[in-house]
C-alpha positions as a Markdown table, in Angstrom:
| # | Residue | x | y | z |
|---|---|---|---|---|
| 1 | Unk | 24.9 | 7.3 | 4.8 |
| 2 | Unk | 24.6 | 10.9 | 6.3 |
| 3 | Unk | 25.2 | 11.0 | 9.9 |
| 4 | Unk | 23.2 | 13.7 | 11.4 |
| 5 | Unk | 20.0 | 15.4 | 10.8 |
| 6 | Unk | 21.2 | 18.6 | 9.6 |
| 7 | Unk | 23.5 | 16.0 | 6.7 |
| 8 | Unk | 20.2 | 13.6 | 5.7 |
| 9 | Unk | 18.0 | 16.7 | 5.6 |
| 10 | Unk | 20.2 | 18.4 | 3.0 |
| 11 | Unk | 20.2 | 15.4 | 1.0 |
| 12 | Unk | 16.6 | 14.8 | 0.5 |
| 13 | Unk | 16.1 | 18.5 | 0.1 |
| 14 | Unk | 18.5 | 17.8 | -2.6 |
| 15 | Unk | 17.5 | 14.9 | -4.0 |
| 16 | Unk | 13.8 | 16.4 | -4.2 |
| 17 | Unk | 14.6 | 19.7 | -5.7 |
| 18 | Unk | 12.8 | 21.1 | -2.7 |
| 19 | Unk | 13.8 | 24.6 | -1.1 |
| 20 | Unk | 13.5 | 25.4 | 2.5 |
| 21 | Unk | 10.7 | 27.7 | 1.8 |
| 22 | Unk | 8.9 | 24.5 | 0.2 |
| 23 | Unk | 9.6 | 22.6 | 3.1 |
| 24 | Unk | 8.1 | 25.3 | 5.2 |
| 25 | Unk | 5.1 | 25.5 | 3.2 |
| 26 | Unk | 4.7 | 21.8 | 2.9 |
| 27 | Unk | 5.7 | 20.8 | 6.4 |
| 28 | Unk | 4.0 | 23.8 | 8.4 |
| 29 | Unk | 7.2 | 24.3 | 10.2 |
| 30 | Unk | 8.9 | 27.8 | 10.4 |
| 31 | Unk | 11.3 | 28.6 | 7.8 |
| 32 | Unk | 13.3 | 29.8 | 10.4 |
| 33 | Unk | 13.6 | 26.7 | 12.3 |
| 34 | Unk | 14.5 | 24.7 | 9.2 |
| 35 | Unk | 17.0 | 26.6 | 8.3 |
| 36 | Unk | 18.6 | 26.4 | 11.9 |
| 37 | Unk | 18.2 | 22.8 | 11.3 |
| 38 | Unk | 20.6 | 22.8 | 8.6 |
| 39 | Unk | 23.3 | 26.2 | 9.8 |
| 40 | Unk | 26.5 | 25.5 | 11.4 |
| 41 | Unk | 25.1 | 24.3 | 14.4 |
| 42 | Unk | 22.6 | 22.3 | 13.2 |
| 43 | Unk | 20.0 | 21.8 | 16.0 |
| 44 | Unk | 18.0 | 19.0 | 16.5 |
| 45 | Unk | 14.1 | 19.7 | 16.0 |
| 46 | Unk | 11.4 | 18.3 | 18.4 |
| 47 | Unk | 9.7 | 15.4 | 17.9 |
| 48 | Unk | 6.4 | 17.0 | 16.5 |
| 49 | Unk | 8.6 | 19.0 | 13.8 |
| 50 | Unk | 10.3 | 16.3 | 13.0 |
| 51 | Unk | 7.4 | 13.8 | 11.6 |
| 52 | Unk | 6.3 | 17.1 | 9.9 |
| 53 | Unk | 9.6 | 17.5 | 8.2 |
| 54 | Unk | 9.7 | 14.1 | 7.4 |
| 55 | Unk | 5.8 | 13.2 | 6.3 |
| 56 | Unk | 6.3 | 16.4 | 3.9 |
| 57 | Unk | 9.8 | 14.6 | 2.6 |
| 58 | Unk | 8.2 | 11.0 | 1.9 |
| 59 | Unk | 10.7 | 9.7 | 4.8 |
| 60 | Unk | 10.9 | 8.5 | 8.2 |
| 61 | Unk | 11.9 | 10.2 | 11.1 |
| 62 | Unk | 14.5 | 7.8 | 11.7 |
| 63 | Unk | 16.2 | 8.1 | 8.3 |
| 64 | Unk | 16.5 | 12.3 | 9.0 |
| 65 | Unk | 18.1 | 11.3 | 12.5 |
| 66 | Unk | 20.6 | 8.7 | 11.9 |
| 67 | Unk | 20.4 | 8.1 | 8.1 |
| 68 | Unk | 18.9 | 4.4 | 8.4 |
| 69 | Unk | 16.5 | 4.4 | 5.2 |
| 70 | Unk | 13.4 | 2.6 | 5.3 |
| 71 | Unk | 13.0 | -0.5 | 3.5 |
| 72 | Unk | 10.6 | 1.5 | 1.1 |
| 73 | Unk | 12.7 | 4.5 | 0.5 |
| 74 | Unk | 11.8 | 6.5 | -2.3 |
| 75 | Unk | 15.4 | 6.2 | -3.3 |
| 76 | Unk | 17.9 | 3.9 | -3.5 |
| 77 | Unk | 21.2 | 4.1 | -1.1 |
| 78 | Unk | 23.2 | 4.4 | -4.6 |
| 79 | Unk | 21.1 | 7.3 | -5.3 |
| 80 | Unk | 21.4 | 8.9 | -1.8 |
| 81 | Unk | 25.4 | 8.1 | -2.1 |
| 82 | Unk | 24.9 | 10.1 | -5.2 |
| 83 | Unk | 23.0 | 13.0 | -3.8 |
| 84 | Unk | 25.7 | 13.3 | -0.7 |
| 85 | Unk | 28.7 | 13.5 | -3.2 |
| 86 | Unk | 26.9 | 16.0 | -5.5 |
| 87 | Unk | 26.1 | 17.9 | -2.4 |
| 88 | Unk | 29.9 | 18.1 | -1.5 |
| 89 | Unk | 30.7 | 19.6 | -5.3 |
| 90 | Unk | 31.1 | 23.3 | -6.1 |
| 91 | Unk | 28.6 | 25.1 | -7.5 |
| 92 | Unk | 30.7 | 25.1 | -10.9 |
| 93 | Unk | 31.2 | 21.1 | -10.9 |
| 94 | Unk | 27.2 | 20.9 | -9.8 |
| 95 | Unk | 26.4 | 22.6 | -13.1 |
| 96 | Unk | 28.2 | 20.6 | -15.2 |
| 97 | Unk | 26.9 | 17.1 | -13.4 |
| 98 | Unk | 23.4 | 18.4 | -14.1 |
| 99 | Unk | 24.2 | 18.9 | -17.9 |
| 100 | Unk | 26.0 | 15.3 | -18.3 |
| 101 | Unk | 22.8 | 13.7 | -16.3 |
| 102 | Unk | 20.3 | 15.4 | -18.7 |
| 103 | Unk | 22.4 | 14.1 | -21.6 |
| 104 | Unk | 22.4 | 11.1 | -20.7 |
| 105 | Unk | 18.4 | 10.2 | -19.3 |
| 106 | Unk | 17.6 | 11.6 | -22.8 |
């Protein structure tokens, strides 16, 4: 499980195929902000941003703050283990991930 914020938001922006200008638009929270939510120092967002963020994800503000998924997660923890090591991958290595996937859902 992703340990911070910054880490669980990444993933379910991942795992969604959603961009931080999405979020923005979706959440009504600054793109700005977002994206200090996720930088190298990775700040914490207040409360009211937060169940923004995380209504406009289909999560719960506890999952984006210490990674504890909901019993009805829209994914599975295999799937969010999945996301998290795709997320660590170069660029390269993504591309080629995404091709075997397709290939194989087919």
């Amino acid at each position: 499980m992703g340990t911070s914020f910054k880490e669980n938001l990444r993933t379910l922006l991942d795992c969604k195929d959603i961009t931080i200008k999405e979020l923005a638009y979706l959440s009504d929270v600054p793109k700005r902000s977002i994206e200090n939510y996720l930088n190298a120092r990775a700040s914490m967002p207040p409360a009211d941003y937060a169940c923004k963020i995380a209504k406009a994800l289909g999560t719960s503000v506890e999952y984006l703050v210490n990674g504890e998924a909901e019993k009805k997660s829209a994914f599975s923890s295999e799937a969010m283990q999945i996301a998290r090591l795709y997320q660590k991958l170069p660029t390269s290595d993504k591309a080629v991930v995404e091709r075997i996937t397709k290939a194989l859902s087919q």
